[in-house]
C-alpha positions in Angstrom: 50.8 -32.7 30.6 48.7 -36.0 30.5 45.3 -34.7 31.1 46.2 -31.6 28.4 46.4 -34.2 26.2 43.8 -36.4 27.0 41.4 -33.2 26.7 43.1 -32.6 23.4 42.4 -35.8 22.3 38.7 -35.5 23.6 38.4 -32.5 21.2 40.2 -34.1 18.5 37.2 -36.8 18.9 34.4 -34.9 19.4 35.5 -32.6 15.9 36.2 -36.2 14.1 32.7 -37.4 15.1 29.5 -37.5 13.1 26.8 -34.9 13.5 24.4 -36.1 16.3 21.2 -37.8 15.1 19.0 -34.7 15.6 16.9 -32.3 13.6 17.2 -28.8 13.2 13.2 -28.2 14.5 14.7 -30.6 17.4 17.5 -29.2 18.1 15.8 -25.7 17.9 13.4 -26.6 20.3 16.1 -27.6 22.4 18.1 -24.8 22.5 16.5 -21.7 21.4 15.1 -18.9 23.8 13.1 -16.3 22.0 13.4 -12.9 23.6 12.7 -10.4 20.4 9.0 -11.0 20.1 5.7 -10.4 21.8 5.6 -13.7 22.7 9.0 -14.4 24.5 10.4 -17.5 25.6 11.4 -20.9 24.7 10.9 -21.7 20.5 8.4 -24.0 19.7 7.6 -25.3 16.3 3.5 -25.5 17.7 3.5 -21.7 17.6 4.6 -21.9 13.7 4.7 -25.0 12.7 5.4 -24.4 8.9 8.5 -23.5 10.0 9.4 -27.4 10.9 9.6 -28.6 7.8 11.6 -26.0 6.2 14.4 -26.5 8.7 13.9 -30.4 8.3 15.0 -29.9 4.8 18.5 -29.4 5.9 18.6 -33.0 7.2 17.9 -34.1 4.1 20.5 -35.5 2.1 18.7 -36.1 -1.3 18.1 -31.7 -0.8 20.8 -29.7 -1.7 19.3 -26.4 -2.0 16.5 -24.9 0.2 14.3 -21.9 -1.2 11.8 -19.5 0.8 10.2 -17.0 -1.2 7.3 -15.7 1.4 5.8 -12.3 2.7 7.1 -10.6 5.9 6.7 -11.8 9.3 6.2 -15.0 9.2 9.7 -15.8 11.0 12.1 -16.3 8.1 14.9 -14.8 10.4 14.1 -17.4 12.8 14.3 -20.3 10.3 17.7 -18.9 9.4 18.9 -18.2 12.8 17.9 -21.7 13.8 19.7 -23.6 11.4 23.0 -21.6 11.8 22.7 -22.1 15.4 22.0 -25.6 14.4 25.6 -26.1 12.4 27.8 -24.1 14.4 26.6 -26.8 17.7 25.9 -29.7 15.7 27.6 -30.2 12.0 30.3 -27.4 12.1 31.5 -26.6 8.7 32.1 -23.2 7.1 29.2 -21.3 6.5 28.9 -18.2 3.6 26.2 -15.7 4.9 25.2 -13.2 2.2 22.6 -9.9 2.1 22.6 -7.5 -0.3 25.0 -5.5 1.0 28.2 -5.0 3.5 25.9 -2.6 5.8 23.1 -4.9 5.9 25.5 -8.0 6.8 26.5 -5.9 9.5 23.4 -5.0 10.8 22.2 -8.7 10.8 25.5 -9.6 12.4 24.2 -7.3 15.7 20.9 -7.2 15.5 20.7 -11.4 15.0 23.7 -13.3 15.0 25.0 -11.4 18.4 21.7 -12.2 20.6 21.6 -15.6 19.2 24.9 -16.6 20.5 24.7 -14.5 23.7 21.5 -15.9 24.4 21.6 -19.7 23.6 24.0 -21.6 26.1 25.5 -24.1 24.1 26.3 -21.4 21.1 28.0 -19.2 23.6 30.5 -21.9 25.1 31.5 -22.3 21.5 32.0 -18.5 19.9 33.7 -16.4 22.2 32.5 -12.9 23.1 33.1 -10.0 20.4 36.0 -8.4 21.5 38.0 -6.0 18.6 41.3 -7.7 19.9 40.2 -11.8 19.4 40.0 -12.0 15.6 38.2 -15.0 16.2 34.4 -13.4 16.5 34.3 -9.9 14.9 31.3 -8.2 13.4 31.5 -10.4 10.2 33.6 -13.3 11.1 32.5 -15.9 13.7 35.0 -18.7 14.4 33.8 -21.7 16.6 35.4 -25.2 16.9 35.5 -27.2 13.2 34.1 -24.2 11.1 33.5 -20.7 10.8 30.8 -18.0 9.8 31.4 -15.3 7.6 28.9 -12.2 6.3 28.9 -10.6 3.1 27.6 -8.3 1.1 26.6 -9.3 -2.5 28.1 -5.9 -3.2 31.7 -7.0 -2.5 33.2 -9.7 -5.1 36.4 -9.9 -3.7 34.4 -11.7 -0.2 32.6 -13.8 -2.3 34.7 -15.8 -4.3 37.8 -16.8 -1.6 37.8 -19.8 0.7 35.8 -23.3 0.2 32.5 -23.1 1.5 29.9 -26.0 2.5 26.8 -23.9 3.8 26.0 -20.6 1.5 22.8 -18.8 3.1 21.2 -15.9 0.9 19.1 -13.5 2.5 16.2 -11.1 0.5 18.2 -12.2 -2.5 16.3 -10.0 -4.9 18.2 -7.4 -3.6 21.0 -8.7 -4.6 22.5 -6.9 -7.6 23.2 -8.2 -10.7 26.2 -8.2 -10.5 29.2 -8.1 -8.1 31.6 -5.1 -9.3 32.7 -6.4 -12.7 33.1 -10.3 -11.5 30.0 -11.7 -12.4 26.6 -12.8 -10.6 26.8 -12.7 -6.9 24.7 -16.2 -6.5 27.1 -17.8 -9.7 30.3 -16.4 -7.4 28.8 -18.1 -3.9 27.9 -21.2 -5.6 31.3 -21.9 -7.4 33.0 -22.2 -3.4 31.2 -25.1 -2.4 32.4 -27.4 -5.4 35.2 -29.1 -2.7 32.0 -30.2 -0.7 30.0 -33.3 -1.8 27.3 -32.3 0.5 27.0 -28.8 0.4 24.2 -26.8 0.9 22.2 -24.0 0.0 19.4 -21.5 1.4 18.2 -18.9 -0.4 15.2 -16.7 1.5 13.4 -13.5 0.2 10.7 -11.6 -0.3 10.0 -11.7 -3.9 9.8 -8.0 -6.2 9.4 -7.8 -9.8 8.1 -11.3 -11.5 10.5 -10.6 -14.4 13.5 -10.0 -12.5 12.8 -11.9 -9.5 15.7 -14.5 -8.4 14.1 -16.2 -5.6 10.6 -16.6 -8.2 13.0 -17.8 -10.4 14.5 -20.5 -7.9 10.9 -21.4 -6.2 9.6 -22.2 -9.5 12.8 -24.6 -10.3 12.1 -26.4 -6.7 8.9 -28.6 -5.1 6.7 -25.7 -5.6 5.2 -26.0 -1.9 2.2 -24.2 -0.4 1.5 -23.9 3.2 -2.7 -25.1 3.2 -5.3 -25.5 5.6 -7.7 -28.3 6.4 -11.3 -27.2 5.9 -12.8 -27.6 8.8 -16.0 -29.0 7.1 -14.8 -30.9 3.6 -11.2 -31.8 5.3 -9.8 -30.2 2.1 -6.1 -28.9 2.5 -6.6 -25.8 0.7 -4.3 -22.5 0.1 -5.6 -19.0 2.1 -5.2 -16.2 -0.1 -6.9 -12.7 -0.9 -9.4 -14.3 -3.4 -11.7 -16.6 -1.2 -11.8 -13.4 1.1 -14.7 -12.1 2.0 -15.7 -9.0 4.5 -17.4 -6.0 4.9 -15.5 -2.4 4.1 -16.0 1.0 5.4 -14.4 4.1 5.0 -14.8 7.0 7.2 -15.0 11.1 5.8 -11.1 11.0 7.1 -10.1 8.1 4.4 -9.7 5.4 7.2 -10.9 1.9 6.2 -12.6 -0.5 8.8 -12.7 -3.9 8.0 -15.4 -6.7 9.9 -16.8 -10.1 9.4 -14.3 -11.3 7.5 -14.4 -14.9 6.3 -12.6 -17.2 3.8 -14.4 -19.2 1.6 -13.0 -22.9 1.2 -13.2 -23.4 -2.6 -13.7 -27.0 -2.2 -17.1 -26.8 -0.5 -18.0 -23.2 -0.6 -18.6 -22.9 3.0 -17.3 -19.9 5.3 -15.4 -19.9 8.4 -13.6 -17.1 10.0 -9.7 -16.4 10.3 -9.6 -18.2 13.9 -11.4 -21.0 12.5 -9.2 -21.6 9.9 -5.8 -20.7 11.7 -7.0 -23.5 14.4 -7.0 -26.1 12.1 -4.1 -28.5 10.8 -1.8 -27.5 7.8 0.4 -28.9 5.5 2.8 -28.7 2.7 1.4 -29.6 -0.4 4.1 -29.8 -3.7 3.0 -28.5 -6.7 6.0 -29.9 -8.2 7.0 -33.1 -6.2 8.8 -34.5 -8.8 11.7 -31.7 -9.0 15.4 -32.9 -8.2 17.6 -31.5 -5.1 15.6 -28.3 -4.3 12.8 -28.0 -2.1 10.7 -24.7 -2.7 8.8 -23.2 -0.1 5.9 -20.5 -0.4 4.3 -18.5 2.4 1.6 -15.5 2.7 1.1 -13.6 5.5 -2.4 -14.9 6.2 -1.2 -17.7 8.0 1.3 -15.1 10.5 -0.2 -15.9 13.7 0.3 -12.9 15.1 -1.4 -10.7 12.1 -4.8 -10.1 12.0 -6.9 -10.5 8.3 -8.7 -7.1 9.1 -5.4 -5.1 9.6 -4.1 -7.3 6.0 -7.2 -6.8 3.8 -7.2 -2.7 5.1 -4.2 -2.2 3.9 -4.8 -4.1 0.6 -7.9 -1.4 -0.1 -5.5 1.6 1.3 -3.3 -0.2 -1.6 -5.6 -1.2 -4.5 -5.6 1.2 -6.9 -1.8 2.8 -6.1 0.4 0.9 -7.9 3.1 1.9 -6.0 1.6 0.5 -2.9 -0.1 -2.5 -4.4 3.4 -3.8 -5.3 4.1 -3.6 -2.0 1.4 -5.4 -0.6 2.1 -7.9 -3.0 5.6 -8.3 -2.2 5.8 -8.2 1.1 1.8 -9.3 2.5 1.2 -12.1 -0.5 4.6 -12.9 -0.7 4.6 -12.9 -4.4 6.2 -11.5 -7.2 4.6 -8.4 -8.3 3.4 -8.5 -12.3 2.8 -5.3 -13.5 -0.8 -4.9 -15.9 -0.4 -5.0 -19.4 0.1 -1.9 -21.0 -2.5 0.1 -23.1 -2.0 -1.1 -26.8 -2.6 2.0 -28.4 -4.9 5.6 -27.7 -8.1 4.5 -29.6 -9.0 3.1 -25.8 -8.5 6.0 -24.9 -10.3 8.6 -27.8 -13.2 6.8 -26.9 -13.1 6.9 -23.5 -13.8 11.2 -24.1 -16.9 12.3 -22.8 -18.6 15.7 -22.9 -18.7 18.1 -20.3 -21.3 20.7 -19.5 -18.8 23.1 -18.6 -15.1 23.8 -18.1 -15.4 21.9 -15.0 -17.2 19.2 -15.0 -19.3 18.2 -11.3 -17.1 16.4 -9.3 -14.2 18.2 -9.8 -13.0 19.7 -6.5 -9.8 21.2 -7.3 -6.9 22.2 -10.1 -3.3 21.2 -10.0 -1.1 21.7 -13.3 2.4 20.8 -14.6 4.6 22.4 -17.5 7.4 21.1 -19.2 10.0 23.6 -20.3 11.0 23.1 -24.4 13.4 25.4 -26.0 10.6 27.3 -28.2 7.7 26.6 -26.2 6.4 25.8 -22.8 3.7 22.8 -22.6 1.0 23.1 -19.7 -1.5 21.2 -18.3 -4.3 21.4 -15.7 -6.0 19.1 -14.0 -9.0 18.7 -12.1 -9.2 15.9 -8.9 -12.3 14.5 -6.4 -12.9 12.6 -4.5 -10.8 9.1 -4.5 -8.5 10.9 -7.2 -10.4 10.4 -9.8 -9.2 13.3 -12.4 -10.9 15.2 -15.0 -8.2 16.5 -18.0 -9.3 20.0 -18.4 -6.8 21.7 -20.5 -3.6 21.0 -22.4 -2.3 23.5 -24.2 1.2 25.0 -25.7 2.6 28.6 -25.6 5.1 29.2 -28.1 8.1 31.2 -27.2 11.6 31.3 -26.0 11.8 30.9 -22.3 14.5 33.5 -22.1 11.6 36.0 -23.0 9.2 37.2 -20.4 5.8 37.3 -22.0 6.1 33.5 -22.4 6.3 33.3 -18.7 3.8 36.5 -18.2 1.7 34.3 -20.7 1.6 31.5 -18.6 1.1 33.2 -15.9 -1.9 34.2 -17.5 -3.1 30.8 -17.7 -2.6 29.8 -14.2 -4.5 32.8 -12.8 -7.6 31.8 -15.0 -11.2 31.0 -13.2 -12.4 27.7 -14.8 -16.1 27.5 -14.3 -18.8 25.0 -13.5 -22.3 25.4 -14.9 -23.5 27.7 -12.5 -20.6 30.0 -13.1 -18.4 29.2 -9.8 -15.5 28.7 -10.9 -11.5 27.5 -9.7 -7.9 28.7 -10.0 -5.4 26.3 -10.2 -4.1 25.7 -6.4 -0.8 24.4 -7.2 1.3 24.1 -10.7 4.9 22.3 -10.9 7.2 23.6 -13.2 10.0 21.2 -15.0 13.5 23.1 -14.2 15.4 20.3 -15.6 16.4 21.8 -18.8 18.6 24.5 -20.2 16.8 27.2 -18.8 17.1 26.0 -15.3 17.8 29.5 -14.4 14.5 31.1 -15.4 12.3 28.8 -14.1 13.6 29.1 -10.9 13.1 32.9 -11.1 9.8 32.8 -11.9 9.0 29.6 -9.3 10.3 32.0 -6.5 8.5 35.3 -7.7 5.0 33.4 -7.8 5.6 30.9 -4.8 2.6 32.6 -2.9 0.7 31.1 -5.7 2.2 27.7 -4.7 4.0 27.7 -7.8 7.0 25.7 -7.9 9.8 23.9 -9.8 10.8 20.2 -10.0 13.4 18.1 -11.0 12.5 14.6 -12.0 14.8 11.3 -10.5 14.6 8.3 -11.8 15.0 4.7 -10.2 12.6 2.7 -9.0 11.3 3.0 -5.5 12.0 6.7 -5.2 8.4 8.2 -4.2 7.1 10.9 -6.4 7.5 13.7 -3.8 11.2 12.6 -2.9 12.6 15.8 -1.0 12.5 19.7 -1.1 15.2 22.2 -1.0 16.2 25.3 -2.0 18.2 26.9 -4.7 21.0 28.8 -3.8 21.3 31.5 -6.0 17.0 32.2 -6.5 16.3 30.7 -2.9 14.0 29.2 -5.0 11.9 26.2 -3.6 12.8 22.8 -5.6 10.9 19.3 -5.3 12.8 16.6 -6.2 10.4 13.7 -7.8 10.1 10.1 -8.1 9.1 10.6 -11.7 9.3 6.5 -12.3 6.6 6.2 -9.3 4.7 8.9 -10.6 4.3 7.5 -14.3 3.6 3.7 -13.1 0.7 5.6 -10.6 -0.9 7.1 -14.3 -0.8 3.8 -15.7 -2.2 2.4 -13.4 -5.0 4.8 -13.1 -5.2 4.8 -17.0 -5.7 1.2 -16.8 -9.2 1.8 -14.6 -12.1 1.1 -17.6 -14.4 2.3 -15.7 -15.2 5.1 -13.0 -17.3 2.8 -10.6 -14.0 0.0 -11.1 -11.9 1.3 -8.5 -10.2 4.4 -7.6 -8.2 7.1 -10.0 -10.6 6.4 -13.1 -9.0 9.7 -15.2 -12.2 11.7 -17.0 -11.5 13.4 -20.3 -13.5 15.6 -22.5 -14.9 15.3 -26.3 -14.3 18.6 -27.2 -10.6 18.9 -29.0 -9.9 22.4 -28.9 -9.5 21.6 -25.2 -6.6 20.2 -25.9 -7.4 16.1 -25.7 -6.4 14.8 -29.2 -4.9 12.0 -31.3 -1.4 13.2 -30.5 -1.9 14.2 -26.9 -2.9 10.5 -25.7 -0.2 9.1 -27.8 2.4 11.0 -26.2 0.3 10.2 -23.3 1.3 6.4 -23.6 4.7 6.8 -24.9 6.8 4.4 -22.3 6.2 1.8 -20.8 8.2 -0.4 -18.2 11.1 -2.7 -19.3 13.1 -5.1 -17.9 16.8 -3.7 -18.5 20.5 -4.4 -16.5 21.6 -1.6 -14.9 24.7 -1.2 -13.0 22.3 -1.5 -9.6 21.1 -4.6 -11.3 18.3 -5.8 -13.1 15.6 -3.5 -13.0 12.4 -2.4 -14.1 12.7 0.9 -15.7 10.4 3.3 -18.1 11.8 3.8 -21.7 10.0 5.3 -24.8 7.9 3.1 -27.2 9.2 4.5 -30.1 12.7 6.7 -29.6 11.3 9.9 -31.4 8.3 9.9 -30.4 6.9 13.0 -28.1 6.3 12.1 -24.1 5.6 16.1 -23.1 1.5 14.7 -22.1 3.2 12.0 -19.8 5.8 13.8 -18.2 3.2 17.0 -18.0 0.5 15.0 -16.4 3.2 13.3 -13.9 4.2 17.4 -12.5 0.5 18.0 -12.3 0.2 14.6 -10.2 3.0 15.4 -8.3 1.1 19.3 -7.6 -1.8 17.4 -5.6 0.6 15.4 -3.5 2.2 18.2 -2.4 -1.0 19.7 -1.6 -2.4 16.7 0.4 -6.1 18.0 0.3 -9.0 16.9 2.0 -11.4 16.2 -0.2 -14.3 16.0 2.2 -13.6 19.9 3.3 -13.1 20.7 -0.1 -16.5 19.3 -1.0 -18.2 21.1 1.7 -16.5 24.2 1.1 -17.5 24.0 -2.6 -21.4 23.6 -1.9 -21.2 26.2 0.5 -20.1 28.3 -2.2 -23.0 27.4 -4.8 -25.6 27.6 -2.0 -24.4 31.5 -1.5 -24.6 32.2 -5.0 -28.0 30.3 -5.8 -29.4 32.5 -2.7 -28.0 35.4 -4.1 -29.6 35.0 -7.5 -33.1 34.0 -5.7 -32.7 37.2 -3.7 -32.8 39.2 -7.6 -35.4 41.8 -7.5 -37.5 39.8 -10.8 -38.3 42.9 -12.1 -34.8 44.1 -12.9 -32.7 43.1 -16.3 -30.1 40.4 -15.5 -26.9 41.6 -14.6 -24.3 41.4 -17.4 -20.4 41.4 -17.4 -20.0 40.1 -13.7 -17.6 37.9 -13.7 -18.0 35.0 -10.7 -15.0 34.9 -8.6 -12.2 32.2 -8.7 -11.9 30.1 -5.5 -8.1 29.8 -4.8 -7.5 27.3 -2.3 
């Protein structure tokens, strides 16, 4: 009975004391035993040492809240996973541990939490093993001597705003939702359990998405503002590596891979050039932009300073990612570690009258294939076809309007018609259009499908438009079941943001995408098609998934048929997926023939007349 209760005094004592005089990096480096990487073993703040005085901060008790916004892998969930270890051993308290959702708590919970305590001694004496009968370490609750670690899902109010809390972690907070349910912001509902605590604390990690919506750009900006930088190896300059001071040499091969060599970086201090082990060799440093600010320290990090990522591997994906807006957010989010701005909008489509040029024939050279899209009205059926080369560069070759029911078969017949023309370049080859989508989201759902599945050997199919953002234009394909019809389901927000952005191209020599129209109107190409060609743009807008970025009309009644017609044709060359190169060669191949053939003329005879060249259907 004595020695129970000495040992229960001995535990009352060790709870009562203060936390030991150590760091987190210290403690870390104490403790920690890295097994999930490709370079296992004991942690060490040498092999990342930015990540020392982000844990510091925790020490700190003039810093109350802690904010990371920075790219992928550069070992956030290590500085998280470190400083929980560090509280549940050190300064047990209750600790709030939210991700955007319930499934996503649970998979950090396994994936994270588990191996940290299983594998670091002094955690594991202290959390007992998860077993579904000791309530004391489930999947989302872990309870250790003087505190307790619980996982949440921003999703689920009722989690969030409970028991007291001292420690709230936030993890890839912009994917937090707006709101939780119908109580309120999810950071708001956190942040209003630590009030009991006089030294609570806050971390809030992510990588960043839209600069208009973005929380953690929102909270880096209201904090110290600090940037991981580099001393120059020549000036001694501390100075930030980014895309901008990069320089390199690029190659593509005929198969659309990029090669990347000789990169260097610039210092823009002194000018001079050193390469990426050069600079990652040398001493860095936090450096505030805003050293004055009260209670937060904000941290910033690219993935140029990962040492385990390579700059040609980064700067090949950034030209795979250049001129696709899609994947140029991305990059931005999740390789810069920055909040992604989108470009500002064309004002109006005088840019883009003048921008018409004349072509020498229906096709212009360059052009290596047709795709086209059609929108279904109630009276009318609007169609247009595009031409694509090489780096998706596009040439508008027709948009046009047949007027009719669409419960009427010549309309269809009549379109039909249209497809199945041979567009011609100046020596008279010509195209059909490979591929057409047709909208089927309408009220004559019905016929489209019918006529889809009679001409599918034409690779002509219907579409239904989604939107959302981060749905990719070519989301899925099934079948209907009455027509058997085949149906692609499209990311129609991706697909509109990818026009922009290639509208936005000034130039054809600028970058890829540059879109090619022609002078002569009765092609279609006038006042009214680019203005419903430019008829919505992105907005920032609550949702009930949040605040999001989402595409609305400029003006409610005005016409959007050219955007959302262009978007189906679009959507008709990804499903295609051609090589250009083989298209190319298969096109001169074509001209050579028929140049041969003319040379081979008898010159004495007339020139043929009426033969009509014939249509290359790829």
């Amino acid at each position: 009975m004595e020695k129970k209760t000495i040992n229960l005094f001995k535990k009352i004592v060790k709870l009562a004391a203060p936390p030991k005089e150590i760091s987190v990096s210290d403690w870390a480096e104490e403790n920690i035993i890295i097994t999930d990487s490709s370079i296992p073993g004991k942690y060490s703040t040498r092999s990342y040492p930015y990540q020392k005085e982000i844990m510091n901060a925790f020490n700190d008790p003039k810093v109350e809240k802690i904010v990371c916004m920075t790219s992928s892998q550069i070992g956030k969930n290590v500085i998280v996973n470190n400083i929980i270890g560090y509280l549940i051993d050190v300064d047990p308290c209750p600790i709030l541990f939210i991700e955007p959702t319930e499934d996503l708590a649970k998979d950090y919970s396994k994936r994270r939490i588990a191996p940290l305590i299983r594998e670091t001694k002094c955690l594991a004496e202290k959390v007992s093993e998860e077993k579904s009968r000791d309530s004391n370490n489930t999947i989302l609750t872990k309870i250790f001597p003087g505190g307790m670690l619980t996982l949440v899902g921003a999703n689920v109010p009722r989690k969030l705003a409970s028991k007291p809390i001292r420690v709230v972690i936030a993890d890839e907070v912009d994917g937090f939702e707006s709101s939780s349910g119908d109580e309120g912001d999810p950071i708001d509902l956190a942040e209003k359990r630590t009030t009991n605590y006089w030294n609570r604390k806050f971390l809030f990690v992510s990588t960043p998405l839209y600069e208009e919506t973005s929380r953690i750009y929102k909270e880096y900006l209201q904090g110290t503002q600090e940037v991981w930088k580099k001393e120059c190896p020549h000036c001694g300059e501390f100075v930030y590596i980014n895309l901008d001071g990069m320089e390199y040499q690029h190659t593509v091969d005929k198969f659309g891979n990029h090669f990347i060599k000789n990169v260097t970086f610039m210092c823009p201090a002194c000018l001079e050039k050193f390469d990426e082990f050069t600079w990652k060799s040398t001493k860095g440093q936090w450096i505030a932009n805003n050293p004055n600010a009260e209670k937060t320290r904000s941290f910033h990090l690219n993935v140029f300073v990962a040492p385990l990522v390579r700059w040609e591997d980064i700067i090949a994906e950034y030209e795979k990612s250049k001129n696709n807006s899609d994947k140029l957010k991305v990059f931005v989010n999740t390789r810069l570690g920055l909040p992604y701005k989108e470009k500002g909008e064309i004002e109006n489509e005088d840019e883009l009258l003048s921008r018409r040029e004349v072509y020498e024939a229906d096709l212009p050279d360059g052009v290596l294939i047709l795709t086209a899209g059609v929108d279904v009205q109630d009276d009318r059926l609007e169609y247009e076809i595009v031409g694509w080369g090489k780096e998706e560069q596009s040439w508008g070759i027709e948009y046009g309007v047949i007027m009719g029911s669409p419960e009427q078969s010549k309309t269809w017949n009549d379109l039909y018609d249209k497809l199945d023309t041979v567009f011609k370049f100046k020596n008279g080859v010509g195209l059909k259009v490979a591929c057409t989508c047709v909208d089927s989201g309408g009220h004559y759902t019905t016929e489209v499908y019918q006529f889809c599945k009679k001409h599918e050997n034409r690779r002509i199919f219907a579409v239904k438009g989604q939107g959302g953002p981060g749905i990719p234009l070519i989301h899925r394909l099934y079948r209907s079941k009455k027509e058997n019809a085949a149906v692609f389901i499209l990311g129609v927000d991706s697909g509109k943001s990818s026009i922009m952005s290639r509208l936005k191209v000034k130039k054809p020599e600028d970058g890829e995408g540059y879109c090619h129209f022609p002078s002569d109107e009765t092609k279609g190409y006038t006042r009214t098609y680019f203005k419903g060609l430019i008829s919505e743009k992105l907005v920032v807008k609550r949702t009930k998934k949040g605040v999001q970025m989402v595409w609305e009309k400029i003006n409610s009644s005005g016409r959007n048929e050219p955007l959302d017609v262009r978007n189906y044709a679009q959507a008709a060359l990804y499903i295609l997926k051609p090589n250009f190169d083989v298209l190319e060669k298969r096109l001169k191949s074509i001209k050579i023939s028929e140049e041969a053939e003319q040379k081979a003329q008898p010159k004495t005879l007339p020139r043929r007349r009426g033969v009509v060249k014939r249509g290359i259907q790829i």
